[in-house]
DOBALUM-191651 format. One record per residue (C-alpha): residue number from 1; x, y, z. Coordinates in steps of 0.5 Angstrom, whole numbers. Layout:
# DOBALUM-191651
[NUM; [X; Y; Z]]
...
This chain:
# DOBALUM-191651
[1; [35; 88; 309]]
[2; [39; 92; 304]]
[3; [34; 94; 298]]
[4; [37; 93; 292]]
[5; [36; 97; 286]]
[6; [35; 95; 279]]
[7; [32; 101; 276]]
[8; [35; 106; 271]]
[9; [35; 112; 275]]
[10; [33; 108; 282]]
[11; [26; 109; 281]]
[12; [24; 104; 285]]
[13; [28; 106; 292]]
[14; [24; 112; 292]]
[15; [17; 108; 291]]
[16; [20; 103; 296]]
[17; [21; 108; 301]]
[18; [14; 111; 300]]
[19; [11; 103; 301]]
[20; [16; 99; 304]]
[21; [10; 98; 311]]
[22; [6; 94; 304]]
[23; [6; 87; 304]]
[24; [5; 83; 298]]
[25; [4; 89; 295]]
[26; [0; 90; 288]]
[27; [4; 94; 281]]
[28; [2; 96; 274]]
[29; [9; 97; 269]]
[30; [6; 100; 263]]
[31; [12; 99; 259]]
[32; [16; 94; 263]]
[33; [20; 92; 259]]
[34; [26; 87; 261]]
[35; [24; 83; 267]]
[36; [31; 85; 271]]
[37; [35; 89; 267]]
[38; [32; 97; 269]]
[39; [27; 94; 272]]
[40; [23; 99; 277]]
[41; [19; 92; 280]]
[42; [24; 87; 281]]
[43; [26; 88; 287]]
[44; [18; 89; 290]]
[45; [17; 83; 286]]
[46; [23; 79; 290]]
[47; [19; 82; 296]]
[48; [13; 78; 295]]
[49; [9; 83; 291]]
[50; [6; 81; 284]]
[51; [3; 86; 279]]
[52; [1; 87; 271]]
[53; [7; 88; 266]]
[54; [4; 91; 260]]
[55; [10; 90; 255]]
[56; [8; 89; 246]]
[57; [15; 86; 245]]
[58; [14; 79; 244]]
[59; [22; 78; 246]]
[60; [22; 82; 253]]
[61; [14; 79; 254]]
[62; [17; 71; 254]]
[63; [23; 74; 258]]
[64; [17; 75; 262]]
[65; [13; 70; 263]]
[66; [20; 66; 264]]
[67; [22; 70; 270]]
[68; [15; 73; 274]]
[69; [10; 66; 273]]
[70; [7; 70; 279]]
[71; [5; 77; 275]]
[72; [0; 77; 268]]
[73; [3; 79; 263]]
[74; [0; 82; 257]]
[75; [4; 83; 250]]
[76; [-1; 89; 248]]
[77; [-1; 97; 247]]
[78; [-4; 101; 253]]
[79; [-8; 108; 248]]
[80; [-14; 111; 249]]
[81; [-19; 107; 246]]
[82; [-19; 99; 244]]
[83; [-16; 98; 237]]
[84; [-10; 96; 234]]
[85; [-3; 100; 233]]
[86; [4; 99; 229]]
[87; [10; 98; 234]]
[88; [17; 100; 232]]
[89; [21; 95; 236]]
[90; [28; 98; 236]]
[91; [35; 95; 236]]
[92; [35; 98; 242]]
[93; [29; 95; 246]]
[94; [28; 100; 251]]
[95; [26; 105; 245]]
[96; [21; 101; 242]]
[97; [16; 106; 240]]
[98; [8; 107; 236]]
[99; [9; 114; 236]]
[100; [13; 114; 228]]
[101; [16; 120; 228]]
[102; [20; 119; 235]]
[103; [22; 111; 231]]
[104; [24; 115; 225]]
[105; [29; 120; 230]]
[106; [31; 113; 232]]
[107; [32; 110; 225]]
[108; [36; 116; 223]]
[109; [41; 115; 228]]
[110; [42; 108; 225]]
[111; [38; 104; 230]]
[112; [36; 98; 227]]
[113; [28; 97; 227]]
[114; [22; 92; 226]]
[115; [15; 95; 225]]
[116; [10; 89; 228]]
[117; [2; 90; 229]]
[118; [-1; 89; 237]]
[119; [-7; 90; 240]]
[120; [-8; 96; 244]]
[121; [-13; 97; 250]]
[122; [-14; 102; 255]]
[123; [-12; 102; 263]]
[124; [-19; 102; 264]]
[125; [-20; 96; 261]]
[126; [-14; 92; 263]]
[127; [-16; 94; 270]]
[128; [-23; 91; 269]]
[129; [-23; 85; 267]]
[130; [-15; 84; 271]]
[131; [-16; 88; 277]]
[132; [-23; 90; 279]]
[133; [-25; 97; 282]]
[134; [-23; 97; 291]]
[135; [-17; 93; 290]]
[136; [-11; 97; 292]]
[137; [-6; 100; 285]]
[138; [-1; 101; 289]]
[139; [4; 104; 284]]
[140; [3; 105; 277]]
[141; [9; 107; 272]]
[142; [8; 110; 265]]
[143; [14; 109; 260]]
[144; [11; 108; 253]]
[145; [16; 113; 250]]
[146; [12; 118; 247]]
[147; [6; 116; 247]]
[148; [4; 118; 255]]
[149; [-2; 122; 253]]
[150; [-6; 117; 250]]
[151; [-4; 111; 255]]
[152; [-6; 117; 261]]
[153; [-13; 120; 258]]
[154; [-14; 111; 257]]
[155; [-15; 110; 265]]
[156; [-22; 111; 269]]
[157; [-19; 115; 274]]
[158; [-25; 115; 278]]
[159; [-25; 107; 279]]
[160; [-18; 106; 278]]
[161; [-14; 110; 282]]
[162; [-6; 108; 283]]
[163; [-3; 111; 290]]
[164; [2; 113; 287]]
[165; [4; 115; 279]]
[166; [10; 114; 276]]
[167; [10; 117; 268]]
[168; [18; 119; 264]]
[169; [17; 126; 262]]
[170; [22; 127; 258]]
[171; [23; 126; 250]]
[172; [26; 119; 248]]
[173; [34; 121; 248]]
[174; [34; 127; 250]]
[175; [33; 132; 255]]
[176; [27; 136; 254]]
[177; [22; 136; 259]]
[178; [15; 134; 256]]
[179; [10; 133; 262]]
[180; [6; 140; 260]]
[181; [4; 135; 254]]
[182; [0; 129; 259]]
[183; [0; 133; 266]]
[184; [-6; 136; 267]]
[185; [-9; 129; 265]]
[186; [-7; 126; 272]]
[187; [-7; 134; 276]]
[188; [-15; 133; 273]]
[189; [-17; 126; 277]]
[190; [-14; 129; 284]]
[191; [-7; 127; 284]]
[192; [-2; 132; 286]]
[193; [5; 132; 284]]
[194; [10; 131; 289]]
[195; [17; 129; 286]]
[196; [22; 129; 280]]
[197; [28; 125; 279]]
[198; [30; 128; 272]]
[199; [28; 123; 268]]
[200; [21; 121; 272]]
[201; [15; 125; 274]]
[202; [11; 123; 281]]
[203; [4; 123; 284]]
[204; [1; 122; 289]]
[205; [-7; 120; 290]]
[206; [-10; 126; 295]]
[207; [-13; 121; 299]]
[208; [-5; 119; 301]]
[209; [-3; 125; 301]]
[210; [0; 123; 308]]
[211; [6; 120; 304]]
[212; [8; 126; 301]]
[213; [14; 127; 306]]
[214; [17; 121; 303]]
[215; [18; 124; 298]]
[216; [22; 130; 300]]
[217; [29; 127; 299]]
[218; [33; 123; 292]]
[219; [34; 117; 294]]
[220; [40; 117; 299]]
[221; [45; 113; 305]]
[222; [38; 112; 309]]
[223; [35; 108; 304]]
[224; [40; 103; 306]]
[225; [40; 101; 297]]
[226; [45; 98; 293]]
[227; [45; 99; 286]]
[228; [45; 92; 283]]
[229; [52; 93; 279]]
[230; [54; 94; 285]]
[231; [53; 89; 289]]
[232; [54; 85; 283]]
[233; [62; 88; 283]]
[234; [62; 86; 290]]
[235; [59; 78; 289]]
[236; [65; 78; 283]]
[237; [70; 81; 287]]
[238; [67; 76; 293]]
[239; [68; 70; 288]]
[240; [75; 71; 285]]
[241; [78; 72; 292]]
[242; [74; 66; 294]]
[243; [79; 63; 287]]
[244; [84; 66; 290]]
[245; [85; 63; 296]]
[246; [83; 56; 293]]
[247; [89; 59; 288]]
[248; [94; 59; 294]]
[249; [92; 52; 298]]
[250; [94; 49; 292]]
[251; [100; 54; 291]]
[252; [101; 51; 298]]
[253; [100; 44; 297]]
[254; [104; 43; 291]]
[255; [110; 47; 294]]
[256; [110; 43; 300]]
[257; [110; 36; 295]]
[258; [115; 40; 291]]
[259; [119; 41; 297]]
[260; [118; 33; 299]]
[261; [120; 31; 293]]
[262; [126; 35; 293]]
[263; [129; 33; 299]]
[264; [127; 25; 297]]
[265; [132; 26; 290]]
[266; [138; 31; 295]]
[267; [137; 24; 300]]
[268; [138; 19; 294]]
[269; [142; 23; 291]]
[270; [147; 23; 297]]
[271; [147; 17; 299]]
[272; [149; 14; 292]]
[273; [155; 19; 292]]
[274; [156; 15; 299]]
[275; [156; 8; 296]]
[276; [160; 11; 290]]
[277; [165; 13; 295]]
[278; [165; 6; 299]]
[279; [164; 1; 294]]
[280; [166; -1; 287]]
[281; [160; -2; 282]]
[282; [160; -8; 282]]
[283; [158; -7; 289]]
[284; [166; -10; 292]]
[285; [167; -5; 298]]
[286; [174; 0; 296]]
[287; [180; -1; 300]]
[288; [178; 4; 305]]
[289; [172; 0; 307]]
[290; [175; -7; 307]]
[291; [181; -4; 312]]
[292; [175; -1; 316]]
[293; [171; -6; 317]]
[294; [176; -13; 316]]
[295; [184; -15; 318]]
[296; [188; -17; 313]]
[297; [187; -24; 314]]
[298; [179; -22; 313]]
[299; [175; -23; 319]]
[300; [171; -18; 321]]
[301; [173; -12; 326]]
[302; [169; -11; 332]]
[303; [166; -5; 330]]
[304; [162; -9; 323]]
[305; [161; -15; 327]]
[306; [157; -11; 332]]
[307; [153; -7; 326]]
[308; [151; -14; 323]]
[309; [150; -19; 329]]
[310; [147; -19; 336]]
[311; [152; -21; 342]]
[312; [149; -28; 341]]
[313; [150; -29; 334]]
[314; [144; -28; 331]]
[315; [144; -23; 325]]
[316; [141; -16; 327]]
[317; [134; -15; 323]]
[318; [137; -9; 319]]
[319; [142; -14; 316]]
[320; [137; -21; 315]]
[321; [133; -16; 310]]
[322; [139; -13; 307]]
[323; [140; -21; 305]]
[324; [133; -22; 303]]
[325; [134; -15; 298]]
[326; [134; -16; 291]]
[327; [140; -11; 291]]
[328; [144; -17; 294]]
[329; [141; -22; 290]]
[330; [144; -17; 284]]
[331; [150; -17; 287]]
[332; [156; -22; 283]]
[333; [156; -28; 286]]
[334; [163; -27; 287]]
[335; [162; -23; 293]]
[336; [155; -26; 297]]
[337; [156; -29; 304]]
C-alpha cells in the first residue's frame, strides 16, 4: 500500500522505509505540533502505531486528543530539569518557541505572539511514568525550535534508548546548521549519525545498526509514497470528473427533453397549419375539403365514407371518439352531425 506522506520535508517516508516490518509500532513527537498537517506520525498513526505527542500549545494539543484518541497527549515543555517555562506561542504555530531570543527574531518579522506559562518535565520522566524501561521507542523526533539542547541533555539515555532520532538542526528560519550545539549529547549515548535531509538529522542506535543501509538514499520511486498534496490534487481531480460526468448526463438528459419537446411543438404546430388550411375556424370544412370529401348534392364521396365507417355501417373507433371529443362538443351547433 502507497505510503503517504504528510511530513514537511518526507521525514517520515525515510523512518517508514527503516521500520516498515514493525507492527503497531511505538513513537515519541516532541513537538508534534498539528496532528496531520507536517505531521511526521500520521500515517504510522493510520498503520495502527500509537505513541506520545508532547505539544504545549493548548490550540494544537486539543486538536490532538480529537484527532489520536489512541496516542497520550501531553500539553508540556520537554527541558533538562522538571520545572516551569514561558512559551511563546507564534502566530505561526510551528514556530512557537521558549527560547525568547529566536521569539523575539520572529516577533521583528512581524509575527504576532501570545507568552503563556506550562509545565516542563524531562524525556526521562515522561518516559518513566508513560513507558517504562524495555519497551521498544522506535523513533523519537525532536523539534522544539531552539531549544534541543535541553530537551536531549533531559533523556536517560541509558534506559530510554529510541532505535532511531530524529532532531531539526537547523536555525528556525534559516539555513544555519546547528547540530554542533546538541550533537555530541546523542554521539556520547552510543548513537551514530546516519543521514540528513537538510533540514533533520538522523541517528541510529549501535545496537541497530543493521539498519544503517536503509539510510543510504533520500526518499525515492522505490519507497512507493505519495506526498498528500498529491494525492489530494488527485482525489479533487477524481471528484470534479466524477461531477463532470454527472454535468454531462444531465446535459444529456435534458437535451433529449428538449428534443421531445421540440419535435411535440414542430408536430402541433403542423397540424394546425394543416387544420387552418382545410377548415374555417369555426371548424366548417373549406371549399377544397367539401369538394373532396362530399358531391354537390352533400352526400359523402366513397373515399370519406370508407375513412368514417365499416362496410357494415358501423362508425370506425377513430370517428366514435372524435364525436365523444370535447373539440366537437365545442363545435357550433350548426355543423355537428
Amino acid at each position: 500500500m502507497t505510503f503517504i506522506s504528510h511530513a514537511q520535508n518526507c521525514e517520515d517516508v525515510i523512518l517508514w522505509r527503516a521500520l516498515k516490518e514493525i507492527e503497531s509500532g511505538f513513537y515519541v513527537d516532541v513537538g508534534a505540533a498539528w496532528p496531520t498537517f507536517h505531521s511526521v506520525t500520521k500515517d504510522f498513526y493510520d498503520r495502527g502505531w500509537h505513541g506520545i505527542n508532547v505539544e504545549p500549545n493548548l490550540r494544537l494539543l486539543h486538536e490532538l486528543n480529537l484527532e489520536r484518541p489512541r496516542d497520550l497527549n501531553l500539553g508540556v515543555v520537554i527541558g533538562e530539569a522538571p520545572g516551569e517555562a514561558q512559551i511563546n506561542v507564534m502566530s505561526n504555530a510551528g514556530l512557537s518557541t521558549v527560547v525568547e531570543s529566536i521569539a523575539e527574531n520572529h516577533i521583528g518579522l512581524g509575527f504576532e505572539h501570545t507568552a503563556i506559562k506550562v509545565p516542563m518535565t524531562t524525556l526521562a520522566a515522561i518516559c518513566e511514568e508513560h513507558i517504562g524501561a524495555g519497551k521498544p521507542i522506535h523513533f523519537l523526533k525532536v523539534d522544539v525550535e531552539g531549544f534541543e539542547t535541553a530537551a536531549l541533555r533531559g533523556n536517560d539515555w541509558t534506559r530510554f534508548r529510541p532505535w532511531i532520532v530524529v532532531v531539526e538542526a537547523m536555525e528556525p528560519m534559516k539555513q544555519i546548521e546547528n547540530h554542533q550545539e546538541w550533537e555530541n549529547i546523542i554521539l556520547e549515548a552510543k548513537y551514530s549519525y546516519v543521514y540528513t535531509d537538510g533540514l533533520n538529522r538522523y541517528y541510529l542506535a549501535d545496537e541497530h545498526k543493521a539498519l544503517t543501509i536503509r539510510f543510504q538514499y533520500p526518499p525515492n520511486i522505490f519507497d512507493d509514497y505519495m506526498q498528500v498534496e498529491m494525492q489530494t490534487a488527485l482525489m479533487e481531480a477524481e471528484q470534479r470528473q466524477v461531477r463532470v460526468q454527472a454535468l454531462q448526463s444531465e446535459k444529456e438528459s435534458l437535451t433529449a427533453k428538449l428534443n421531445e419537446k421540440l419535435a411535440l411543438e414542430h408536430y402541433q404546430n403542423a397540424r394546425s397549419a394543416i387544420e387552418a388550411a382545410l377548415f374555417h375556424f369555426d371548424g366548417r370544412p373549406r371549399k377544397l375539403i367539401r369538394r373532396i370529401c362530399f358531391h354537390s348534392d352533400g352526400r359523402c364521396r366513397k373515399l370519406l365514407h370508407k375513412a368514417v365507417f365499416h362496410r357494415d355501417g358501423r362508425a370506425r373507433k377513430a370517428f366514435r371518439l372524435w364525436l365523444s371529443s370535447e373539440k366537437y362538443r365545442n363545435l357550433p351547433c350548426s355543423i355537428q352531425i
